[in-house]
C-alpha positions as protocol buffer text, in pm:
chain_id: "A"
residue {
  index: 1
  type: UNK
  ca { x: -1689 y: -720 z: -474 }
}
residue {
  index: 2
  type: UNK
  ca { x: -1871 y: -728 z: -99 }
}
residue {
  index: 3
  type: UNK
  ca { x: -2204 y: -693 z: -158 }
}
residue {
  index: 4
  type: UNK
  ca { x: -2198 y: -451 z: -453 }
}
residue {
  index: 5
  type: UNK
  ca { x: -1984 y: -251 z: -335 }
}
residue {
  index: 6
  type: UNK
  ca { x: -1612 y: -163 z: -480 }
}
residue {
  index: 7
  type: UNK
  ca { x: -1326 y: -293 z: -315 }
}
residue {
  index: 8
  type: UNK
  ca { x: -1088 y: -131 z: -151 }
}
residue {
  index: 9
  type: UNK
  ca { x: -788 y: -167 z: 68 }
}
residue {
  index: 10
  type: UNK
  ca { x: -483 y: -377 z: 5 }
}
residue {
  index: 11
  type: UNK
  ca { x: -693 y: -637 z: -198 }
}
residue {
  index: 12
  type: UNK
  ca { x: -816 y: -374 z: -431 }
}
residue {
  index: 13
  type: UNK
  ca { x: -465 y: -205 z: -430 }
}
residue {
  index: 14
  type: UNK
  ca { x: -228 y: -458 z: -457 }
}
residue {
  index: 15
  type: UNK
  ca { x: -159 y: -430 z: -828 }
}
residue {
  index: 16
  type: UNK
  ca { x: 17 y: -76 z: -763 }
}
residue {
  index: 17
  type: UNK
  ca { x: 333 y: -224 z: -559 }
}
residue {
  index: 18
  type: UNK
  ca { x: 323 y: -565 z: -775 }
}
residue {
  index: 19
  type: UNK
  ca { x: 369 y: -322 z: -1066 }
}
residue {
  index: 20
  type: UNK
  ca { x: 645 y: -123 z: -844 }
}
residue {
  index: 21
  type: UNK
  ca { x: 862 y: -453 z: -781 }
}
residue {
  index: 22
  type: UNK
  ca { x: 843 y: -538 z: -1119 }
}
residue {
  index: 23
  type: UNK
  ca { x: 990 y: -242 z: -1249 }
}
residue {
  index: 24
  type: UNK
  ca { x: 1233 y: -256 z: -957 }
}
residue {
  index: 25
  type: UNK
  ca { x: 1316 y: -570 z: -1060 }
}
residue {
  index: 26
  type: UNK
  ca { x: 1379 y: -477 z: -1427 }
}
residue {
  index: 27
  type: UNK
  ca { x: 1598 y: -203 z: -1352 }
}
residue {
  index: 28
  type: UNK
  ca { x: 1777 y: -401 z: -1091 }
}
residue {
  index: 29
  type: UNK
  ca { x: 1829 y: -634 z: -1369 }
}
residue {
  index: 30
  type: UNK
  ca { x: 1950 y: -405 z: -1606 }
}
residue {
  index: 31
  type: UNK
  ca { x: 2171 y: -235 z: -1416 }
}
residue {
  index: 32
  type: UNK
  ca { x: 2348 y: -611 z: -1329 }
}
residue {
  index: 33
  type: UNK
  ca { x: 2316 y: -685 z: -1691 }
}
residue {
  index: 34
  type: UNK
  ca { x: 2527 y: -345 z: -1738 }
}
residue {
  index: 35
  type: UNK
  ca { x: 2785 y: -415 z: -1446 }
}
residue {
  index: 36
  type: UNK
  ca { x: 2841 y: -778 z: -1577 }
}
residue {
  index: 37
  type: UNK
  ca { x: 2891 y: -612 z: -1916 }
}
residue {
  index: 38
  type: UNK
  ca { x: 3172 y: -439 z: -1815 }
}
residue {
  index: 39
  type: UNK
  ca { x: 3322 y: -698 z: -1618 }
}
residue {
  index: 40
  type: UNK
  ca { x: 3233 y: -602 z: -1240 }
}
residue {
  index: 41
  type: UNK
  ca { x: 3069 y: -917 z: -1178 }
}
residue {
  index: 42
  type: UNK
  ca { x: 3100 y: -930 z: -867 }
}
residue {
  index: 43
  type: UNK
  ca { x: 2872 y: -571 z: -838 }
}
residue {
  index: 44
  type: UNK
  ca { x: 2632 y: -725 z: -1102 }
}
residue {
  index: 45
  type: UNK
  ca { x: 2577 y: -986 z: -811 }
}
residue {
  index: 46
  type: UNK
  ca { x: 2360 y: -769 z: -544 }
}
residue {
  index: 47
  type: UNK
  ca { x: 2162 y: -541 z: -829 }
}
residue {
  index: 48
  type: UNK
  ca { x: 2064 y: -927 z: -974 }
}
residue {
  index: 49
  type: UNK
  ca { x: 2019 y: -1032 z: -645 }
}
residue {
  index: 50
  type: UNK
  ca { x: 1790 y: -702 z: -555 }
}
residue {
  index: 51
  type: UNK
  ca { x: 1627 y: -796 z: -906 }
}
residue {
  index: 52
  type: UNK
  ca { x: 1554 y: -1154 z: -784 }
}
residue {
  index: 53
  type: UNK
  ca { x: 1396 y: -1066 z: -420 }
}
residue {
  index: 54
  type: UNK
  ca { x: 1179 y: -758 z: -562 }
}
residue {
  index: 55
  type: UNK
  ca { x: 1086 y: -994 z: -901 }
}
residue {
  index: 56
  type: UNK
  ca { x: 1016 y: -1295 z: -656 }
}
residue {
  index: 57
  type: UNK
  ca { x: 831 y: -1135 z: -372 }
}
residue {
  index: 58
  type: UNK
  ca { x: 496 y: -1197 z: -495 }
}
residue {
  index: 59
  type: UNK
  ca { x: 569 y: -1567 z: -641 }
}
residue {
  index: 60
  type: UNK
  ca { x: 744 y: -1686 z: -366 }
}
residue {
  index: 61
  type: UNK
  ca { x: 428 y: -1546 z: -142 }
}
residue {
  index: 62
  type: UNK
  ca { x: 232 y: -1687 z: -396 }
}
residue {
  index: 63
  type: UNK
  ca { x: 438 y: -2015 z: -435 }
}
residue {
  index: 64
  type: UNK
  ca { x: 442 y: -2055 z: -58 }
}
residue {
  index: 65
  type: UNK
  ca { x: 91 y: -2031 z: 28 }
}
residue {
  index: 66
  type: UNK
  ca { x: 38 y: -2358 z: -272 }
}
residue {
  index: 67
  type: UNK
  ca { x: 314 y: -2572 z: -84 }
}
residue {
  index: 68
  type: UNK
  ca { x: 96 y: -2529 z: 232 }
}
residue {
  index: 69
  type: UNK
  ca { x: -221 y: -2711 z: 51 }
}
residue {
  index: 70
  type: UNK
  ca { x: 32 y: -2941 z: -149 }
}
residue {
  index: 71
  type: UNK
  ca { x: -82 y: -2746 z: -456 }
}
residue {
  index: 72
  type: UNK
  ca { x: 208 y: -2726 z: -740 }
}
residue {
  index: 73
  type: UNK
  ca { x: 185 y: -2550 z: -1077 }
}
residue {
  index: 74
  type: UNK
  ca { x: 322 y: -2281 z: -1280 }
}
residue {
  index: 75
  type: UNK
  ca { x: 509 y: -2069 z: -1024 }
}
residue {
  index: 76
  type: UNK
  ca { x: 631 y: -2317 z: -835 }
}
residue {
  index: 77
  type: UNK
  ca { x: 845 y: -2425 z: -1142 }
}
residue {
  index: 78
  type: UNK
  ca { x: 877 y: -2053 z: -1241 }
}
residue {
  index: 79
  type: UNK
  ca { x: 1037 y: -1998 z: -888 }
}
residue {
  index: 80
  type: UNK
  ca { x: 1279 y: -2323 z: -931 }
}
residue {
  index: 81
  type: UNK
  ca { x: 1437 y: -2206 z: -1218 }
}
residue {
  index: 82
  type: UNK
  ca { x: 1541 y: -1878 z: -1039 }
}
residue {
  index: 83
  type: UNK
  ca { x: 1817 y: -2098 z: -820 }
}
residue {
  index: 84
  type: UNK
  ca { x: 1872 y: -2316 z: -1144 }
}
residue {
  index: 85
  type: UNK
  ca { x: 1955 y: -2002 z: -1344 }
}
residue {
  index: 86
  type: UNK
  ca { x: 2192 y: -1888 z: -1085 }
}
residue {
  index: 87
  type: UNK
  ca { x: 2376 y: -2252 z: -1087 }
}
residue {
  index: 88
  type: UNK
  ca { x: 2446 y: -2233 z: -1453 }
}
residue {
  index: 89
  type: UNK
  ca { x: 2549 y: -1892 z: -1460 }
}
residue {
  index: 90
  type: UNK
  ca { x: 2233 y: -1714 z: -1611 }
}
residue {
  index: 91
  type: UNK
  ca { x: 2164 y: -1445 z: -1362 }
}
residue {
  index: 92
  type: UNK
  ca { x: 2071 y: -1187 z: -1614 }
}
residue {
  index: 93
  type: UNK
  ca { x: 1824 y: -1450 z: -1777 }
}
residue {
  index: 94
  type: UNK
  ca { x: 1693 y: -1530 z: -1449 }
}
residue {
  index: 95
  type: UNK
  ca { x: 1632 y: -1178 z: -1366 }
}
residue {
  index: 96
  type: UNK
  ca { x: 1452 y: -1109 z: -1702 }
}
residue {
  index: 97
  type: UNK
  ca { x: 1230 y: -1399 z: -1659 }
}
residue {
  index: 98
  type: UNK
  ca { x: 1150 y: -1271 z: -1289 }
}
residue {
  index: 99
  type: UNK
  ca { x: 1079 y: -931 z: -1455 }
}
residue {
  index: 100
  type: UNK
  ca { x: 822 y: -1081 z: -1702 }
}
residue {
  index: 101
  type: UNK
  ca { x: 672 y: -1332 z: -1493 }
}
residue {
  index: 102
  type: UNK
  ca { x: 611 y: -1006 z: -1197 }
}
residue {
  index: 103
  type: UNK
  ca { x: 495 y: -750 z: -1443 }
}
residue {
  index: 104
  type: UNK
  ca { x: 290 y: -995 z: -1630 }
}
residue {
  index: 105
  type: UNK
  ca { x: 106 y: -1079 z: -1267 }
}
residue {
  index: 106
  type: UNK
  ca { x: 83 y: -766 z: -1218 }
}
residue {
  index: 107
  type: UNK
  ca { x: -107 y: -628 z: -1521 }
}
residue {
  index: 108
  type: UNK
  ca { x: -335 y: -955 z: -1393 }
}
residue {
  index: 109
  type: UNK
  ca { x: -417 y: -770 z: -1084 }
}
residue {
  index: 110
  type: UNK
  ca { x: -495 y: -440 z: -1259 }
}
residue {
  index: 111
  type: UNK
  ca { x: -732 y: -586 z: -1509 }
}
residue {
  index: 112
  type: UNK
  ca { x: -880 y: -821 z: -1208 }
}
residue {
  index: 113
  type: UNK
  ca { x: -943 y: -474 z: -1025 }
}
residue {
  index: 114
  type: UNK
  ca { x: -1090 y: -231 z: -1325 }
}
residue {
  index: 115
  type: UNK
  ca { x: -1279 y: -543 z: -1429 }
}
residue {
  index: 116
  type: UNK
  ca { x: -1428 y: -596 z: -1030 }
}
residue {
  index: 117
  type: UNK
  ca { x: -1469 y: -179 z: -1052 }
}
residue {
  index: 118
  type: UNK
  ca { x: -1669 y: -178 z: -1325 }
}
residue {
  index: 119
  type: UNK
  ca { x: -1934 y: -485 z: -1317 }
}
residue {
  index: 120
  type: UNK
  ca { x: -2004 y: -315 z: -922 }
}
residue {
  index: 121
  type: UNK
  ca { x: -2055 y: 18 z: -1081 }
}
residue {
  index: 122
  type: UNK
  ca { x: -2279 y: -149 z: -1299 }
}
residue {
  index: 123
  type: UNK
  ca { x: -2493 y: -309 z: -1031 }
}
residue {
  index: 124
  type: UNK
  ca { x: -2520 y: 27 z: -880 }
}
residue {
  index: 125
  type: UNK
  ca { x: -2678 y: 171 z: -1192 }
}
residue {
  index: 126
  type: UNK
  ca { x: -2916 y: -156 z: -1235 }
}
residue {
  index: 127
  type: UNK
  ca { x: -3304 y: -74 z: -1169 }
}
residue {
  index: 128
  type: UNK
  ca { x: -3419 y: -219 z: -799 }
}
residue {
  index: 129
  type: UNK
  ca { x: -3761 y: -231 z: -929 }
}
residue {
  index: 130
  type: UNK
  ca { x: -3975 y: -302 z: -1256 }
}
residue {
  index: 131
  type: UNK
  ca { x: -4355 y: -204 z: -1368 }
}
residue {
  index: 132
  type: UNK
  ca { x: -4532 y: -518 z: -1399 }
}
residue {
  index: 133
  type: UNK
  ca { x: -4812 y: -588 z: -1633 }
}
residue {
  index: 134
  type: UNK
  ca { x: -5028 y: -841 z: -1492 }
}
residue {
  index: 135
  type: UNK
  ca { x: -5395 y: -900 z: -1612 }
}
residue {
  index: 136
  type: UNK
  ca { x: -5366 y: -547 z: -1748 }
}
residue {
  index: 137
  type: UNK
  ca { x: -5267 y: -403 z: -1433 }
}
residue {
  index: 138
  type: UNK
  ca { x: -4920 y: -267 z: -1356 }
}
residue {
  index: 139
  type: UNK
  ca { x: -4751 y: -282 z: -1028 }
}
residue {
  index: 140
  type: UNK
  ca { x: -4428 y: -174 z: -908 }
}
residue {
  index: 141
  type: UNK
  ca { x: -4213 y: -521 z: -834 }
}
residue {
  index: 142
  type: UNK
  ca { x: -3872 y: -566 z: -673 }
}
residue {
  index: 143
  type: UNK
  ca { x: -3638 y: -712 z: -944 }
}
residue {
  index: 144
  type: UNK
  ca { x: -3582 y: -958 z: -660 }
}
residue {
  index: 145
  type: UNK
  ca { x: -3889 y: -1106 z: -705 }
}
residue {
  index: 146
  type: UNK
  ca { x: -3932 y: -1118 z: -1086 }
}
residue {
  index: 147
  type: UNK
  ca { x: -3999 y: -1459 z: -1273 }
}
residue {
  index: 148
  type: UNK
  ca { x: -4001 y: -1571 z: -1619 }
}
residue {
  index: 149
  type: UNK
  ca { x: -4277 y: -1499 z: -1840 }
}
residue {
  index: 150
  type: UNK
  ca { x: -4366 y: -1212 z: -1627 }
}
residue {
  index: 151
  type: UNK
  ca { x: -4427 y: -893 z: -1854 }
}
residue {
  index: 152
  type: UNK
  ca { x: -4265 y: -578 z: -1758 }
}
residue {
  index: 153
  type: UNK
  ca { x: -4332 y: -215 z: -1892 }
}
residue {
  index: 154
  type: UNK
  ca { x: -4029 y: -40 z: -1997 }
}
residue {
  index: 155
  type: UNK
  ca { x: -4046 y: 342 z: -1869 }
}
residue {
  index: 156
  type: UNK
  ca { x: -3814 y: 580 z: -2044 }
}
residue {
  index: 157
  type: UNK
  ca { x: -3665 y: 799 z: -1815 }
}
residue {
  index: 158
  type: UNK
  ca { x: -3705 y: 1163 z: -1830 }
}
């Protein structure tokens, strides 16, 4: 939120191509999962590899820009087990982790924006000023300026 307003832009859009790699990244994974199935592993390799760099994009982004302030958490492990997978032979399992670990950041983002949308559209509805009782006479006040203990007059509106 800048100032009240609603975001918008890349910041306020980004869930819509997290939520596009994801699902790339699922079907990418399924269709490996379906080539490995019936033995063409070797074609199972570049839809599981297409799963990994459209399930990864975002954490490795995400993961990189940590590294750079020494910062290590969740997704730097959830990126090390995408190589580890791969070593051992779980490339589907990697794939579906990458899946729920992309779509799961994100439905973050979504809720982040709607939730940003909303509490600004809010604070464009609040009242800028209130009728102040004070001594028996009321005043129009700023609800800048208000202070506690003050007594305001509520005015339905019409």
């Amino acid at each position: 939120m800048n100032g009240g307003t609603v975001q918008s832009g890349p910041a306020a859009r980004q869930w819509r191509p997290m939520a596009f790699r994801a699902g790339f990244c699922l079907v990418a994974g399924l269709g490996g999962w379906g080539l490995e199935s019936r033995g063409a592993a070797d074609g199972s390799m570049v839809f599981y590899l297409a799963a990994f760099l459209s399930g990864g994009w975002d954490l490795a982004w995400e993961v990189w820009f940590d590294l750079k302030r020494l910062r290590f958490d969740t997704h730097f492990l959830m990126l090390l087990v995408v190589p580890g997978s791969m070593f051992i032979g779980a490339w589907g399992e990697a794939a579906l982790l990458l899946f729920l670990f992309s779509a799961s950041a994100a439905m973050e983002a979504f809720a982040s924006h709607r939730t940003r949308r909303e509490i600004a559209s809010l604070f464009r509805g609040a009242p800028k000023s209130a009728r102040v009782v004070d001594g028996g006479v009321e005043r129009d006040c700023p609800v800048e300026e208000l202070r506690a203990g003050q007594v305001i007059r509520l005015v339905a509106d019409r």
